[in-house]
Each structure stands twice: as structure tokens, then as C-alpha cells.
C-alpha positions in Angstrom: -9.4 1.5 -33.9 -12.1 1.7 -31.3 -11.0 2.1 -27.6 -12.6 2.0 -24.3 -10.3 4.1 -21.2 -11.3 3.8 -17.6 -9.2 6.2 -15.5 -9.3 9.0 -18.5 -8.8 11.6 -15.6 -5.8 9.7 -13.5 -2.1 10.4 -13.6 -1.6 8.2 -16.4 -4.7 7.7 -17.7 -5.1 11.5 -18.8 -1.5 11.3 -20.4 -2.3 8.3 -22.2 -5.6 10.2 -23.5 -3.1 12.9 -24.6 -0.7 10.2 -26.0 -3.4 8.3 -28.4 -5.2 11.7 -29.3 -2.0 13.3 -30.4 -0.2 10.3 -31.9 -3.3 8.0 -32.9 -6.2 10.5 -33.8 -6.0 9.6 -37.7 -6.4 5.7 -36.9 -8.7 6.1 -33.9 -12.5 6.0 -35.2 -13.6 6.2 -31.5 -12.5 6.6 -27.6 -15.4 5.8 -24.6 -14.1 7.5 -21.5 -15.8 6.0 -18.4 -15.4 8.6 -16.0 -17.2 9.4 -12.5 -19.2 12.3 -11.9 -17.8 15.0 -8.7 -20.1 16.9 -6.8 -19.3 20.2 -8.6 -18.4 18.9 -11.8 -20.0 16.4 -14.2 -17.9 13.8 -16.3 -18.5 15.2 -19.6 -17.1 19.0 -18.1 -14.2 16.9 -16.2 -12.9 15.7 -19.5 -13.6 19.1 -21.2 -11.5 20.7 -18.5 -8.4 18.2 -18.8 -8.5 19.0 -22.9 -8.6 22.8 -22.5 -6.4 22.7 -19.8 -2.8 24.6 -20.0 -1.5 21.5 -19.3 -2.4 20.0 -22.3 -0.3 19.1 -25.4 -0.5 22.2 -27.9 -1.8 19.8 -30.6 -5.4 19.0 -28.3 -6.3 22.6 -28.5 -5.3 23.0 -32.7 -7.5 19.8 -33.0 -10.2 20.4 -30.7 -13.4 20.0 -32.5 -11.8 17.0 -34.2 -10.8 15.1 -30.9 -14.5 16.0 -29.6 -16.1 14.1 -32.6 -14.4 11.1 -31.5 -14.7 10.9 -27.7 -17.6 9.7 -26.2 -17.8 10.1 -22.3 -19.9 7.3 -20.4 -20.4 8.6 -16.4 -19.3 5.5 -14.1 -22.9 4.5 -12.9 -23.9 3.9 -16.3 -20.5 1.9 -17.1 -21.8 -1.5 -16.6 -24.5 -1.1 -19.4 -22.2 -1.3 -22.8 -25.0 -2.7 -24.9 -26.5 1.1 -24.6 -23.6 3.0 -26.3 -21.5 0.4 -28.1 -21.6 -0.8 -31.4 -22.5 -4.4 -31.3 -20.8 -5.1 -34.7 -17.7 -3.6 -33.2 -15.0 -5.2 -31.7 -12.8 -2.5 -28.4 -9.4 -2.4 -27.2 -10.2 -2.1 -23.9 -7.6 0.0 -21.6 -8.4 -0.8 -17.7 -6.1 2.6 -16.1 -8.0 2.8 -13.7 -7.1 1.9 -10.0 -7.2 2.3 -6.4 -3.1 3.4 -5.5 -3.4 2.7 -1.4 -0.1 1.4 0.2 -1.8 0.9 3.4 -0.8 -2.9 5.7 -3.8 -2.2 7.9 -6.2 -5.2 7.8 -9.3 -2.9 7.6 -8.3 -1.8 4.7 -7.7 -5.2 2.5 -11.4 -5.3 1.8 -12.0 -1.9 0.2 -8.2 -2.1 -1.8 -9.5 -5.7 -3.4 -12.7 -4.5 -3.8 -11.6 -1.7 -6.1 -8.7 -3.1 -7.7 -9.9 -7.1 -8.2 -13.7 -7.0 -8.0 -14.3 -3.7 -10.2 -11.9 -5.3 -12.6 -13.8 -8.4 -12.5 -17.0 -6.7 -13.3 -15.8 -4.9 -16.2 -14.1 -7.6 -18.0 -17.7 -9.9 -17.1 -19.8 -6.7 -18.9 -17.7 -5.5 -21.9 -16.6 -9.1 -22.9 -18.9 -9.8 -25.7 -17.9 -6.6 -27.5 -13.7 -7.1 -26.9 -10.7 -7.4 -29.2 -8.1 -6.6 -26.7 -8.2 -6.1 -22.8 -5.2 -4.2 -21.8 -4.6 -3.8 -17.8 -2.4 -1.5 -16.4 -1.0 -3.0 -13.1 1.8 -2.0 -11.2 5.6 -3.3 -11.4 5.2 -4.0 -8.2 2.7 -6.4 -8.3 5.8 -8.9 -8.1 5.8 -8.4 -4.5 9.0 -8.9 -2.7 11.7 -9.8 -4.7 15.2 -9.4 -6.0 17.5 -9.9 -8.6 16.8 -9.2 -12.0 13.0 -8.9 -12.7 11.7 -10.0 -16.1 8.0 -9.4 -17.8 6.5 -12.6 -16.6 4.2 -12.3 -13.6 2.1 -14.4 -14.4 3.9 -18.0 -13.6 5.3 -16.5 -10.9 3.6 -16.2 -6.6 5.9 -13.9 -4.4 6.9 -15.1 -0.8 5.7 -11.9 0.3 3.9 -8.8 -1.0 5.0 -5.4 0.6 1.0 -3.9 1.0 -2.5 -4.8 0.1 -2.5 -3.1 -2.9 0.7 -5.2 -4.7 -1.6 -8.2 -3.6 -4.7 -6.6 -5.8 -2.9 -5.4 -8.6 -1.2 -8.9 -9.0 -4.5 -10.7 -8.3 -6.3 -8.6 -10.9 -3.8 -9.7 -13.7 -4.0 -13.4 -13.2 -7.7 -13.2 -13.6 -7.8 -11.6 -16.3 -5.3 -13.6 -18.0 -7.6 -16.7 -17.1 -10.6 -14.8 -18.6 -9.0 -14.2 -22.2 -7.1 -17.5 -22.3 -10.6 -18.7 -21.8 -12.1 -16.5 -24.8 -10.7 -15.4 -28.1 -9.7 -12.2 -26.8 -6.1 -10.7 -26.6 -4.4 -10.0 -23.1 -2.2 -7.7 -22.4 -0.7 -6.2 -18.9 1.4 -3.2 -18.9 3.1 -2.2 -15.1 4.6 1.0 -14.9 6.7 1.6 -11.6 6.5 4.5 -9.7 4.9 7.6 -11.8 7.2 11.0 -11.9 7.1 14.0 -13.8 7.3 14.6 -17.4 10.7 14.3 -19.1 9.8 14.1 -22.7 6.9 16.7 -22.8 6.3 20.6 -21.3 5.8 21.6 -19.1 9.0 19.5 -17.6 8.0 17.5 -14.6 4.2 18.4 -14.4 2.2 15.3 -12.8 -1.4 15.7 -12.2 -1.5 14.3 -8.7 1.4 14.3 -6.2 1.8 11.0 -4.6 4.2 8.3 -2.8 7.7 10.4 -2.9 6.1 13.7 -3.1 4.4 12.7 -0.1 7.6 12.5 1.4 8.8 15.5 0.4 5.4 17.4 1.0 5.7 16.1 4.9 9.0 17.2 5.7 8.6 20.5 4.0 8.6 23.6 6.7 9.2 21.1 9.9 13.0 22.0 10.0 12.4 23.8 14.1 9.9 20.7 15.0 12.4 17.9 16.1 15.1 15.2 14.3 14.2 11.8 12.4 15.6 9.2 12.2 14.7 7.8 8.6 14.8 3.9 8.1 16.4 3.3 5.2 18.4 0.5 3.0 21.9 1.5 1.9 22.0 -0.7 -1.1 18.1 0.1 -1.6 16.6 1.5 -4.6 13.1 2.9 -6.1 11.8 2.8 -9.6 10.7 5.7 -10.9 9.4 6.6 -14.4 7.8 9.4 -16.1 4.7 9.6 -16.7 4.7 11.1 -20.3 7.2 8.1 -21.2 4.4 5.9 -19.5 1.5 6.5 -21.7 3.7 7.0 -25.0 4.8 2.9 -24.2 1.4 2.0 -23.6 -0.3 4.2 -26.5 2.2 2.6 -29.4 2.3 -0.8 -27.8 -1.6 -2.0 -27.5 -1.7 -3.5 -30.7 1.3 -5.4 -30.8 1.9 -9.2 -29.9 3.1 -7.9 -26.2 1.6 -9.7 -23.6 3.2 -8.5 -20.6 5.5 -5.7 -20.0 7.3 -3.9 -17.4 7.3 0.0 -17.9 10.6 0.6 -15.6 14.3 2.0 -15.9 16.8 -1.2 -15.7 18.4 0.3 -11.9 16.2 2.1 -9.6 17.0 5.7 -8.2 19.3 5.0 -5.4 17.4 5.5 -1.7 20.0 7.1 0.1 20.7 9.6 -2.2 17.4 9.8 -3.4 16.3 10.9 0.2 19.0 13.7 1.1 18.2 15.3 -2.9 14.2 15.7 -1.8 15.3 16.6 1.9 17.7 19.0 0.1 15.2 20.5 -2.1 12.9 21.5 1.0 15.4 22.7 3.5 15.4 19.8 5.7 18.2 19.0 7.2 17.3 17.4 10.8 17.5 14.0 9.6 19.8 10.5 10.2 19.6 7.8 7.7 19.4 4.6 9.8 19.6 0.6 9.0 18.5 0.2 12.4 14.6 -0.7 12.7 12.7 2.3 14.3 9.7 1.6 15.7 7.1 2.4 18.6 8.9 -1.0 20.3 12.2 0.5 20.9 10.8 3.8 20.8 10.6 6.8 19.2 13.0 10.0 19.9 11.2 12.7 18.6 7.3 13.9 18.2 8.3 14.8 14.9 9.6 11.1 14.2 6.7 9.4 16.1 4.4 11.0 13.4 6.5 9.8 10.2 6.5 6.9 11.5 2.5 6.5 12.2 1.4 8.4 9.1 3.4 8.4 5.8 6.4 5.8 7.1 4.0 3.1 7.7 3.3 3.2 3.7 6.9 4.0 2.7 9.7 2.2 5.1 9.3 -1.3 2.9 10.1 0.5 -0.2 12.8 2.1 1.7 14.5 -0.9 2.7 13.7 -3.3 0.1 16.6 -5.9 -1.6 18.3 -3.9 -4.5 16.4 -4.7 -7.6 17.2 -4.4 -11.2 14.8 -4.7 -14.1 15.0 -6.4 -17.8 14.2 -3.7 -19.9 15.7 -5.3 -23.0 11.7 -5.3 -24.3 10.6 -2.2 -22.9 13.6 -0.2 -25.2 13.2 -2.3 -28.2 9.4 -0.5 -28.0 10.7 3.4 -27.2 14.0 3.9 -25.9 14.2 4.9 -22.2 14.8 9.0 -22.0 18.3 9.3 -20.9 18.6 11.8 -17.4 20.2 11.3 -13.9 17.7 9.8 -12.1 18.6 11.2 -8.9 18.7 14.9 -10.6 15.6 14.2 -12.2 14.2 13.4 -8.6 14.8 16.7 -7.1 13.6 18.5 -10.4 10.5 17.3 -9.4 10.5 18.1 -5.9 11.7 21.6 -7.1 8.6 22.0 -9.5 6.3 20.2 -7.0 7.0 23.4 -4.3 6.3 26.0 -7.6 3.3 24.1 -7.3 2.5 24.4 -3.6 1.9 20.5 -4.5 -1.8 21.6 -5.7 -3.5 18.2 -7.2 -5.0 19.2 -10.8 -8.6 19.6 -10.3 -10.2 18.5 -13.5 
């Protein structure tokens, strides 16, 4: 099996690196990492880094040299050339990870979400297709937009009324063209949507994620403003978010890319429950000067608090709709026929991560 990764250094992209080195290595005869350059470190030492960090699976570092022989790193400006380092007489699973996660609804944004989420994806497909087996795109769950009920795997036949942010709209936008492109060609499709991405909960160190995002933020913005006023938090009391684990993630995705599974939601069947998902990551750091509110709270009927004013203009812009969406629950009849969900209390498992996210000091991995 030959592989091509984009977002090899991303939350789920580096555990799915782990996941098809330690559970793959034998059947894999080569993995291309397309990865971008930092201004203090290279591509080739950012992958280098992620393998010999401490948070890597035991197994990487026992079968160092062997993993090295098979990875070939490709920095991102030289991406769009394949025919200079892949095998012509070779045919790639291609694994898109990579993607631009901004929740923003401000207009000035749209341009710069599409253009990284729909038009990157565009060109890639465009330069790697000749060489191509299998493109495999990892969008969101969320690219269904709006919606409640019972959500099943197909997102394709399906427009939403509404999406909640730019970023749903891109994701879901990314998928249908794809699709197009290998119904088109004699290459395989396949779209794998993961929900929200928590902690790991089937490998140690428990509840390490590389980059703390969406409910960390949350929990990162209330941390140490108990003296600095009361908010009121919009919030639905039937409401719930999907979270998953990010180790569970990329083990679905690493044993599924070569089977007949065209699309597939990576989500638990009921969401962790808003309201108590809230008061367990207020809980976890100390703070208590909050109201949970059906009641719209906006600059329009004005805001109580300085403390509140700035939730509401920074982080609550991005998070009220998830907040206050329809209950949803998810067909994961597929998804557990694949791996079998891990079984924890979802709520628990929320403030574990808060918990280890504090130990942290919510420090980003650097590699």
C-alpha cells in the first residue's frame, strides 16, 4: 500500500500517522507527508519531532529506522508537482486531513475558509489524479449543516436549510466535488467526518490532544475570571455536542481506507449533553459566576456584564449555535460494525480533559 497524508502534523492527521505506522507498517511500502515548512523549523525536522516526541506510541521509537525508510516528506510548495517524487507505475491512497477548522459567520472571512478548505482541495485532487487509487477526505460531521433527528452517512444527496458557519459550508462543498471528480474517473471515493476531536481514550497518555480547540476554548476563557463579572451563557436545554476521541478517530480511518465504505460518520450515537457539559468544564476551572439561559443574549437587548460582553464578541460568536442547536442523534450502526465505540461517560470524559488540559497550561504541541 502506498499512501499520500496531507495534514501529517494536525490533530488527527499525526494520530492517523501513528495509527497506520503502528498498525499498517508491514503492508505499507510507502507514506508521502506533504507538510509546510515554519520559520524555525523545516518539514522534514517537524515530522522528526512528532515521531521522537514523548507523545508518541512506544512502538514509533522501537521501529524508528524502519518507519524512516518508508516516509517520504514533500514540503507544501513543492506539493503540486507529484510527477517529481511519485512513481508513475504506482497507483496512491490519497488521505486529504488537512483543513482549515474556522467557525467564524463574519463575511470577510468566507473567502479565505473556501479558499483553503474547497479550492486547496480542488487543486490537489486536479494534480495527483493521474497517479490515484483512492481519494479519501476527511470532512467534518458537521458538514450536514443544521439538522435534527437521526443523522445517517449520506451527505451527499442531501442540501441543508442552513449551515451553522462558513466552515460547515466548505467542508460540505469540498465533498460533493470530490465525489463528482471520482464518479467521473475510475478512482474510489471515500469521505470520513469525524465530530468534534477530544482527547485520547484508547491510548496514553489519556486525553492528550495536540492542539486545544472549540470546548477547550471554552474552558481556557473562563479559566481565572471568577472576580471579573457574571455570564449569562446561551444555551439549549435539550442541546447536545458530539464529541470523539481522537485516537478512536484515526484507528477508524487507518483500518477502513480500503474497504467498500464510501461515506462514514466518525461520531457517538447521542452527543454529550450541553448543560451538563458546560457546568463539568466550568467546574473543572473554578468558575462558578455563570447562568445558563434559553433567552437570546445579545448586544440588542444588552449585555450585563464586561465579562459577558467579551464572550459574547470573541469565543460565543463561534460557539452559541452549537450551544443551542436541535438535539441530534447519529446512526452509528456502520461506524461500530468497523471498531466498536470505547465505552466512557461522556460527560466524565469531558472534564478529564479539561482536567488534563490545565496540567497542560493548554500549551499547543509544537512540532
Amino acid at each position: 500500500m502506498h499512501i499520500i497524508l496531507t495534514g501529517a502534523t494536525g490533530t488527527l492527521g499525526s494520530q492517523l500517522l501513528f495509527s497506520l505506522l503502528e498498525e499498517r507498517l508491514n503492508e505499507l511500502k510507502s507514506i508521502h507527508l506533504l507538510v509546510r515548512n515554519k520559520k524555525s523549523v523545516d518539514a522534514s525536522d517537524r515530522i522528526q519531532n512528532m515521531l521522537t516526541s514523548p507523545m508518541a506510541p512506544k512502538f514509533i521509537a522501537q521501529n524508528l529506522i524502519a518507519i524512516q525508510d518508508k516516509l517520504t516528506v514533500i514540503e507544501a510548495s513543492k506539493a503540486l508537482q507529484p510527477e517529481n517524487f511519485l512513481d508513475a507505475n504506482q497507483r496512491y491512497y490519497m488521505i486529504h486531513s488537512a483543513g482549515f477548522v474556522n467557525l467564524s459567520v463574519n463575511p470577510k472571512d468566507e473567502a479565505q475558509i473556501f479558499e483553503e478548505n474547497l479550492s486547496f482541495t480542488k487543486q490537489l485532487f486536479t494534480a495527483f489524479k493521474p497517479y490515484l487509487k483512492k481519494f479519501v477526505y476527511i470532512s467534518t460531521a458537521f458538514a450536514a449543516g443544521k439538522q435534527d433527528g437521526v443523522i445517517g452517512n449520506d451527505y451527499l444527496n442531501y442540501t441543508p436549510a442552513e449551515y451553522r458557519n462558513y466552515y460547515e459550508a466548505s467542508k460540505h462543498a469540498a465533498e460533493k466535488y470530490v465525489a463528482q471528480q471520482c464518479a467521473a474517473s475510475t478512482i474510489e471515493i471515500q469521505i470520513l467526518r469525524p465530530s468534534v476531536l477530544g482527547g485520547n481514550a484508547l491510548e496514553k497518555p489519556r486525553f492528550f490532544i495536540s492542539k486545544y480547540m472549540v470546548f477547550y476554548l471554552f474552558a481556557k476563557f473562563f479559566q481565572h475570571k471568577t472576580e471579573q463579572g457574571s455570564v449569562r451563557i446561551q444555551a439549549g436545554n435539550d442541546s447536545n455536542l458530539n464529541i470523539i476521541p481522537t485516537d478512536y478517530a484515526a484507528k477508524v480511518i487507518c483500518k477502513v481506507i480500503d474497504q467498500p465504505v464510501e461515506q462514514l460518520n466518525i461520531v457517538n450515537p447521542i452527543g454529550t449533553h450541553i448543560l451538563t457539559g458546560i457546568s463539568k468544564i466550568l467546574e473543572a476551572v473554578n468558575f462558578n459566576n455563570y447562568q445558563l439561559t434559553q433567552e437570546i443574549v445579545d448586544s440588542v437587548g444588552g449585555f450585563e456584564t464586561t465579562l459577558e460582553k467579551f464572550y459574547y464578541e470573541t469565543i460565543g460568536v463561534h460557539l452559541t449555535p452549537y450551544l443551542t442547536g436541535k438535539p441530534q442523534k447519529w446512526d452509528t450502526q456502520l461506524l461500530e460494525s468497523i471498531l466498536p465505540l470505547p465505552n466512557y461517560n461522556p460527560e466524565e470524559y469531558l472534564k478529564a480533559n479539561i482536567e488534563y488540559a490545565i496540567s497542560q497550561k493548554f500549551r499547543n504541541q509544537r512540532w
